[in-house]
C-alpha positions as CSV (number, residue, x, y, z in Angstrom):
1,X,-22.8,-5.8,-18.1
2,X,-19.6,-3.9,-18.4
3,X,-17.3,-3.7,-15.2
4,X,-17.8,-0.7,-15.5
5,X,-21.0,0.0,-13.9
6,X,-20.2,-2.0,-10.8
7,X,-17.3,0.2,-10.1
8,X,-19.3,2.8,-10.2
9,X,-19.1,5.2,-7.1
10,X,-22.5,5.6,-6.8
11,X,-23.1,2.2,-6.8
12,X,-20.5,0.9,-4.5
13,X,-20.2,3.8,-1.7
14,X,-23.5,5.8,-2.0
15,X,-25.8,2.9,-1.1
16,X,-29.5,3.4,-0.1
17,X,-30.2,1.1,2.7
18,X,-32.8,-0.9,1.6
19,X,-33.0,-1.0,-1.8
20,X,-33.9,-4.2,-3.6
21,X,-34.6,-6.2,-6.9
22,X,-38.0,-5.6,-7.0
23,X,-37.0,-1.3,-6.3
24,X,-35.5,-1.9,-9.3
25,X,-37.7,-3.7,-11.4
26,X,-40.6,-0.5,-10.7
27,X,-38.4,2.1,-11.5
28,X,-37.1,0.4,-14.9
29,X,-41.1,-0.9,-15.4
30,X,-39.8,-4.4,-15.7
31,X,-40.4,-7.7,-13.7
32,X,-38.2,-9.1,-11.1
33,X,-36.7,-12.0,-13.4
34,X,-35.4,-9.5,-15.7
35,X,-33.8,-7.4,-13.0
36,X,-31.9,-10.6,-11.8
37,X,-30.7,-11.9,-15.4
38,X,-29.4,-8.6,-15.8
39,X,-27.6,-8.6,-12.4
40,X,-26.1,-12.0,-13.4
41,X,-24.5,-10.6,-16.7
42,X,-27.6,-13.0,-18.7
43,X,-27.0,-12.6,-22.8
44,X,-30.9,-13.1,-22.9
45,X,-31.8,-9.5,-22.7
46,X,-32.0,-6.8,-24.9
47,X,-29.0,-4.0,-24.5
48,X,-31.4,-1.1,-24.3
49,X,-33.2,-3.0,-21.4
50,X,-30.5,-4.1,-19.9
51,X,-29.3,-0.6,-19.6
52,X,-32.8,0.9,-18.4
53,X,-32.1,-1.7,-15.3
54,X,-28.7,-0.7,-14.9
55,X,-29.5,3.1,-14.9
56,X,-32.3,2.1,-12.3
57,X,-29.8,0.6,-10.0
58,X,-27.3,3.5,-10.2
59,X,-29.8,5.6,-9.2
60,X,-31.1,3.4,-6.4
61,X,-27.4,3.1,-5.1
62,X,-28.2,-0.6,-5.4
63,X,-25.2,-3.3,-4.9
64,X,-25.5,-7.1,-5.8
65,X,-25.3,-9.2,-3.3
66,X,-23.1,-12.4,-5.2
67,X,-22.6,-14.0,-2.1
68,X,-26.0,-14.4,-1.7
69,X,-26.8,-15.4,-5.4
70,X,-23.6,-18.0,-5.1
71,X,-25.7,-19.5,-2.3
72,X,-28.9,-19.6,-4.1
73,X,-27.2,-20.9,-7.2
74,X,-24.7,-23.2,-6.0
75,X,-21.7,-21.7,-8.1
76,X,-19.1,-19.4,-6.7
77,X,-17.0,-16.8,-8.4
78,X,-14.8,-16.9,-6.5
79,X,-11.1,-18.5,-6.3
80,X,-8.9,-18.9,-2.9
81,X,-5.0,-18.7,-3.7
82,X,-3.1,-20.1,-0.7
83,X,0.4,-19.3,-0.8
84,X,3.6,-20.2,1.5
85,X,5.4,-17.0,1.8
86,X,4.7,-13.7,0.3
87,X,7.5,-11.9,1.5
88,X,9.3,-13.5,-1.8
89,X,8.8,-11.2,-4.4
90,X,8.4,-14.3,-7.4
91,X,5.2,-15.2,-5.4
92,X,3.5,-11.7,-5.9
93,X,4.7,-11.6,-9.2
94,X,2.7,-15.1,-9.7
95,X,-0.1,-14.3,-7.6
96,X,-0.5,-10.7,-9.9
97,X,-0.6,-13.0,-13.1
98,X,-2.8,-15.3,-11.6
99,X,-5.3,-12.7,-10.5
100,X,-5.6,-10.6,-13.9
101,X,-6.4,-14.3,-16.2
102,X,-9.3,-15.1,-13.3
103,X,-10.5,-11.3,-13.6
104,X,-10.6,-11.6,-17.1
105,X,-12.9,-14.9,-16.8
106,X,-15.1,-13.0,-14.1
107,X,-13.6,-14.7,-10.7
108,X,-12.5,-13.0,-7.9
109,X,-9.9,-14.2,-5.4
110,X,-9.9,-14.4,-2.0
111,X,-6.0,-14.7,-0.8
112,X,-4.1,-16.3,2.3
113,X,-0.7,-16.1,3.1
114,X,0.3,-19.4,5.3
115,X,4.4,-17.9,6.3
116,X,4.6,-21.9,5.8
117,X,2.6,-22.8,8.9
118,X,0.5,-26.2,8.1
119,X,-1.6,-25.0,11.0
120,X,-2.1,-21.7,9.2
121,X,-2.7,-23.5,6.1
122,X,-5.5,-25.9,7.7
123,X,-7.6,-22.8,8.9
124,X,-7.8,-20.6,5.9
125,X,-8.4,-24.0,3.7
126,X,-11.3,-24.6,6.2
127,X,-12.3,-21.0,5.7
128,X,-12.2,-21.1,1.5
129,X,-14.3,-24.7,2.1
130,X,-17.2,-22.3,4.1
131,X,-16.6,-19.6,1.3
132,X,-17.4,-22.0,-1.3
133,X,-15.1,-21.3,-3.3
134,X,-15.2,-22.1,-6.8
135,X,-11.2,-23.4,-7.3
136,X,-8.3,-22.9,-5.4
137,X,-4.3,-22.5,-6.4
138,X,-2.0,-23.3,-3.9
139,X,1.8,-23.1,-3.0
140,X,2.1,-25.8,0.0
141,X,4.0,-24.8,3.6
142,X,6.4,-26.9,4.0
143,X,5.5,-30.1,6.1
144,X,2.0,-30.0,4.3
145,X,0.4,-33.8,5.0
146,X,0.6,-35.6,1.2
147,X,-2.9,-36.5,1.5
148,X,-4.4,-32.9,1.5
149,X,-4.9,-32.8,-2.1
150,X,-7.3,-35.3,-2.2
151,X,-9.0,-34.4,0.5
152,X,-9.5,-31.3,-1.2
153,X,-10.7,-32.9,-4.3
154,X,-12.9,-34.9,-2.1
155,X,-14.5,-31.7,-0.9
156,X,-15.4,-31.1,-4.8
157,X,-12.6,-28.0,-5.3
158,X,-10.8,-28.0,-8.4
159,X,-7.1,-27.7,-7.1
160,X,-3.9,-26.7,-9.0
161,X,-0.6,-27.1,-6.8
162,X,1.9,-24.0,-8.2
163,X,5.8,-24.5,-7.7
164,X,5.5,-27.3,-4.9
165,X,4.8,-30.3,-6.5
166,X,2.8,-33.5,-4.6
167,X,2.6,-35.9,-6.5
168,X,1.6,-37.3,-10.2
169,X,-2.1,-37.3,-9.9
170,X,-2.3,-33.6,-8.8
171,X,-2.8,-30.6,-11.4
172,X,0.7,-29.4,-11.0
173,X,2.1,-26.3,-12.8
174,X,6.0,-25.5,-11.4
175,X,9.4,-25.3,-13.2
176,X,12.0,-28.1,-14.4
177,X,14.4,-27.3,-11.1
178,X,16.7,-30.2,-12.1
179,X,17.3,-28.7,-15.9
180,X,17.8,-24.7,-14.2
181,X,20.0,-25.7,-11.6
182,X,22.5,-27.6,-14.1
183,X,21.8,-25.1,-16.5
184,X,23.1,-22.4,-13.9
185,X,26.3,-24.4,-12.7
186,X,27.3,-25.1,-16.2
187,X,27.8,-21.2,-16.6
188,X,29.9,-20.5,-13.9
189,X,31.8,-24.1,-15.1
190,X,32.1,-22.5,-18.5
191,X,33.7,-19.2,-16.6
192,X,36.3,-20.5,-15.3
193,X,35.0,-22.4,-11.9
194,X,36.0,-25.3,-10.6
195,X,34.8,-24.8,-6.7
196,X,31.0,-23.8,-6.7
197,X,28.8,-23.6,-3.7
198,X,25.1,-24.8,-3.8
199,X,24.0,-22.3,-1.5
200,X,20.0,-22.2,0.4
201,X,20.2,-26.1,0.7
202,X,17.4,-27.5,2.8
203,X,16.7,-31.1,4.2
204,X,13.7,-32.7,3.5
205,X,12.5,-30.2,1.5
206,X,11.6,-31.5,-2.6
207,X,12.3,-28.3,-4.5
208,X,15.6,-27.9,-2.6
209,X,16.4,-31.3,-3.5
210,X,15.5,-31.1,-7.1
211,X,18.1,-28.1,-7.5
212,X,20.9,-29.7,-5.2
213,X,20.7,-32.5,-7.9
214,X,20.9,-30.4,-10.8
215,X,23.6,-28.7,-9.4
216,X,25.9,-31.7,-8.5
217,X,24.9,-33.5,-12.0
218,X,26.7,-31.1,-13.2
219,X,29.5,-30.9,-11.0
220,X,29.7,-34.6,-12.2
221,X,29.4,-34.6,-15.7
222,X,32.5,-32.4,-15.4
223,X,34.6,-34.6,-12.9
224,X,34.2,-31.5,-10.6
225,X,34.5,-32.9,-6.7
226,X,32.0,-31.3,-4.6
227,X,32.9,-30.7,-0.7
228,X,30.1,-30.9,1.7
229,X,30.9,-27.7,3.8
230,X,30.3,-26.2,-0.2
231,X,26.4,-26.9,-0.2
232,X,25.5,-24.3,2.6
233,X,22.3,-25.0,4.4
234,X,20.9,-21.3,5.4
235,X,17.3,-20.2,5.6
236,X,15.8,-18.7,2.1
237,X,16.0,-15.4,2.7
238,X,18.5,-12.7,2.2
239,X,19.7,-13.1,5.7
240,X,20.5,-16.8,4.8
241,X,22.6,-15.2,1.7
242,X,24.5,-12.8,4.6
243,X,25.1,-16.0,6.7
244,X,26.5,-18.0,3.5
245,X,28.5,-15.1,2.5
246,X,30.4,-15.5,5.9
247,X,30.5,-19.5,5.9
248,X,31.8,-19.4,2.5
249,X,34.9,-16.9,3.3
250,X,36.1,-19.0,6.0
251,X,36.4,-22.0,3.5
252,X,39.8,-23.4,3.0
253,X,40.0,-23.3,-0.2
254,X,37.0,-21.6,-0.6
255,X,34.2,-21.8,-3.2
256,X,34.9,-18.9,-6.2
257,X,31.4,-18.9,-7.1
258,X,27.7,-20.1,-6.0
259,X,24.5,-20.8,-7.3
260,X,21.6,-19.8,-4.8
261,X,18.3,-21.1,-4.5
262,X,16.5,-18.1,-4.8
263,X,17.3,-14.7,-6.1
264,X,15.9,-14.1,-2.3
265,X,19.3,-15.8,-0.8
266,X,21.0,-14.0,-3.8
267,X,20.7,-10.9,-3.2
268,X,21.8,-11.3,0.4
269,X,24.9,-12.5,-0.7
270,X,25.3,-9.3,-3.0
271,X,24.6,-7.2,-0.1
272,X,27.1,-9.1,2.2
273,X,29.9,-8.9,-0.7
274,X,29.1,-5.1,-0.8
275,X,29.3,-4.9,3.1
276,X,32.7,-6.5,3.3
277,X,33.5,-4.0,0.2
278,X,34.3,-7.4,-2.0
279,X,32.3,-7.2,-5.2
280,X,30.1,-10.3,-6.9
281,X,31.6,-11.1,-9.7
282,X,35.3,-10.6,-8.8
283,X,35.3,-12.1,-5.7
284,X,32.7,-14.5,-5.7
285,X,30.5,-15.1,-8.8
286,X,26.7,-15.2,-8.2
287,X,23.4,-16.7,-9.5
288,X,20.2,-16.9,-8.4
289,X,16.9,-17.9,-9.4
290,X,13.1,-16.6,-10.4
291,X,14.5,-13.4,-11.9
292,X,12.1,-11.1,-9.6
293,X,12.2,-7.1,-11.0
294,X,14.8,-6.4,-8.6
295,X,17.6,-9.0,-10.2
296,X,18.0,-6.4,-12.6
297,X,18.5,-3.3,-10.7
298,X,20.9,-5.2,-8.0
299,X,24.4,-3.9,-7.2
300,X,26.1,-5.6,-9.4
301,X,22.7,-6.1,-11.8
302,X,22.1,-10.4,-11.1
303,X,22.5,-13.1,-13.3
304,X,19.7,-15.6,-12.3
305,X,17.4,-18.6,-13.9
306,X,13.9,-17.6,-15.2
307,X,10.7,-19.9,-15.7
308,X,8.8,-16.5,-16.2
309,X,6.2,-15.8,-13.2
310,X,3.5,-14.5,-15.6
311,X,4.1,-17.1,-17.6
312,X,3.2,-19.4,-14.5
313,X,1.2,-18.0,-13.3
314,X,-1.2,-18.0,-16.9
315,X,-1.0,-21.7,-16.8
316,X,-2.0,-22.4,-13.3
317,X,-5.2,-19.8,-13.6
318,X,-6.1,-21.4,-17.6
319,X,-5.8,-25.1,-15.9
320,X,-8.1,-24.0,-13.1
321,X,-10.4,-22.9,-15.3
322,X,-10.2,-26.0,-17.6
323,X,-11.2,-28.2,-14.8
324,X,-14.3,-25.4,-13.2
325,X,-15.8,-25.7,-16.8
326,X,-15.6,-29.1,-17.2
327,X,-17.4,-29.8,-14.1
328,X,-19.1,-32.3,-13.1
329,X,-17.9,-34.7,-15.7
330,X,-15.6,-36.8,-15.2
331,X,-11.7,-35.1,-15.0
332,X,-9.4,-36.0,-17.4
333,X,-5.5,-36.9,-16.4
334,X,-3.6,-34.4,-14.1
335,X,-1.9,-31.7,-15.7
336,X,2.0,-31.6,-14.8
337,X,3.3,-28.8,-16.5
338,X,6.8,-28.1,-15.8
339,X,8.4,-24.5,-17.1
340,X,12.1,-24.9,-18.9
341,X,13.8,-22.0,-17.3
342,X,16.3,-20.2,-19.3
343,X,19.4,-18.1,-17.7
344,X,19.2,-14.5,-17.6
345,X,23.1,-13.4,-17.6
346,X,24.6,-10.4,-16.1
347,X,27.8,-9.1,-14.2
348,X,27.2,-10.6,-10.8
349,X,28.5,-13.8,-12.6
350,X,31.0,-12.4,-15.3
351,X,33.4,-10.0,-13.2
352,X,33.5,-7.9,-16.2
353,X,32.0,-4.7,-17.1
354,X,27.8,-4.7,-17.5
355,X,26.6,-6.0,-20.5
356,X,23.5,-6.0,-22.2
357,X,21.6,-9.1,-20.5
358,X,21.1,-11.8,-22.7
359,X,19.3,-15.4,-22.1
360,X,20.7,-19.5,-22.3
361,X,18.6,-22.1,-22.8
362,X,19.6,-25.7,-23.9
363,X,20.6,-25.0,-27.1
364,X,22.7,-21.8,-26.3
């Protein structure tokens, strides 16, 4: 049955209180079982009937109740994606990828935003458990307790892990931080710099660690010293770029250039250079990271590492999926899936007139 029909107008918003299966099977002068294989998209009956029961429905105003049928079947449809901070554009770039592969394969999602509070997280977790949901995706808050993913296992979910790895025997789909972040600082090496800031460092915290490390790898492999005051530890936000921007100017001798964590904390430092009427580029080169729509259309236009979130996001939704249809056999090993990023250039790292943006990956 096409999707179609069950965005119907009439079906969804002009209900007749009331109405049921067997309404349905009288009017189209079918029995009840039909009726219900054609309400759960069954391949079993014939297209003319199946459209003499959907024509019966629309006129009924009828709407099918799947929570109900999920409860009498013991399968949902639908998928919970818990995520650590939507207020970064990359995650509802993901989360829009995500969404359109589990439409496509019939799923719904029903979405949580934790703002990285493990409390948070622990309640809507307990509420997707009491949904039923059929899988869920989720970004971890920080602080998240590393036995939570197999307690959700235990619960029989299907869980993939997206950017915030925990562990090796977790389906994990996320990007090769260490590779970007090196990747990154050997640009700006290659232009010129010798005193680069790291800047959105963050203790304790894995993925911040993972890109501190590329970044002084290849400070290293260069013979490049690295000061401490030069890895700035500021919130991940573009107010933590702001804050950077001023804790970098009062360095003696300062950093000429700095790779962010985020093109979040990036484009706060643009926005701080413009403020003090300096310009990124020339007075301090910038790059950032996730290459959100914005990067492009920033003031100068920013040069930043990409891992692509649709690209992501397909993998996390396809490995889901994988592991809901292969249940309840036995799983096979954990996918780790880790995205080589590739580095989007533009003027906020070249001081030079825009240029058409062009991409470096290992090879380039």
């Amino acid at each position: 049955m096409s999707n179609t029909f069950w965005n119907d107008p009439i079906v969804q918003y002009n209900m007749k209180m009331g109405a049921t299966i067997q309404d349905i099977a009288a009017a189209a002068g079918v029995s009840k079982s039909t009726v219900s294989l054609v309400l759960q998209h069954s391949p079993k009956i014939k297209a003319a009937t199946a459209e003499k029961v959907r024509e019966a429905a629309r006129e009924l105003g009828y709407v099918y109740n799947r929570g109900a049928a999920n409860l009498r079947g013991g399968r949902s449809t639908t998928i919970g994606m818990v995520i650590n901070d939507l207020t970064n554009p990359f995650f509802v770039e993901l989360l829009v990828a995500i969404e359109r592969v589990l439409a496509q394969s019939g799923y719904t999602t029903l979405m949580a935003h934790t703002a990285e509070s493990v409390a948070t997280q622990t309640r809507v977790l307990q509420s997707m458990r009491e949904q039923n949901v059929a899988g869920l995706i989720m970004s971890p808050a920080l602080g998240t307790p590393d036995d939570l993913p197999k307690a959700i296992t235990s619960w029989g979910i299907p869980l993939v892990l997206v950017m915030r790895p925990m562990g090796h025997d977790v389906d994990t789909v996320g990007v090769d931080n260490n590779f970007g972040f090196a990747l990154a600082t050997e640009h700006l090496i290659q232009q010129g710099h010798t005193r680069i800031a790291f800047v959105g460092n963050r203790a304790g915290y894995a993925v911040a660690n993972e890109r501190r490390q590329g970044y002084l790898g290849a400070m290293d492999k260069h013979g490049l010293a690295v000061a401490d005051e030069w890895i700035v530890d500021v919130e991940l936000t573009p107010e933590g770029g702001r804050k950077a921007v001023r804790a970098i100017f009062d360095m003696k001798p300062r950093p000429t250039a700095a790779v962010c964590y985020n093109d979040q904390v990036a484009i706060g430092v643009l926005h701080e250079l413009d403020r003090m009427g300096q310009r990124a580029g020339k007075a301090l080169a910038v790059v950032g990271c996730d290459n959100v729509v914005a990067a492009e259309h920033t003031n100068p236009p920013l040069t930043t590492l990409s891992a692509g979130a649709e690209r992501l996001g397909t993998k996390a939704s396809e490995t889901l999926l994988d592991r809901i249809a292969s249940l309840p056999a036995v799983s096979s090993p954990p996918v780790q899936y880790f995205a080589t990023p590739s580095l989007v250039v533009r003027e906020s790292s070249l001081g030079i007139p825009a240029r058409p943006s062009k991409s470096m990956t290992s090879g380039s």
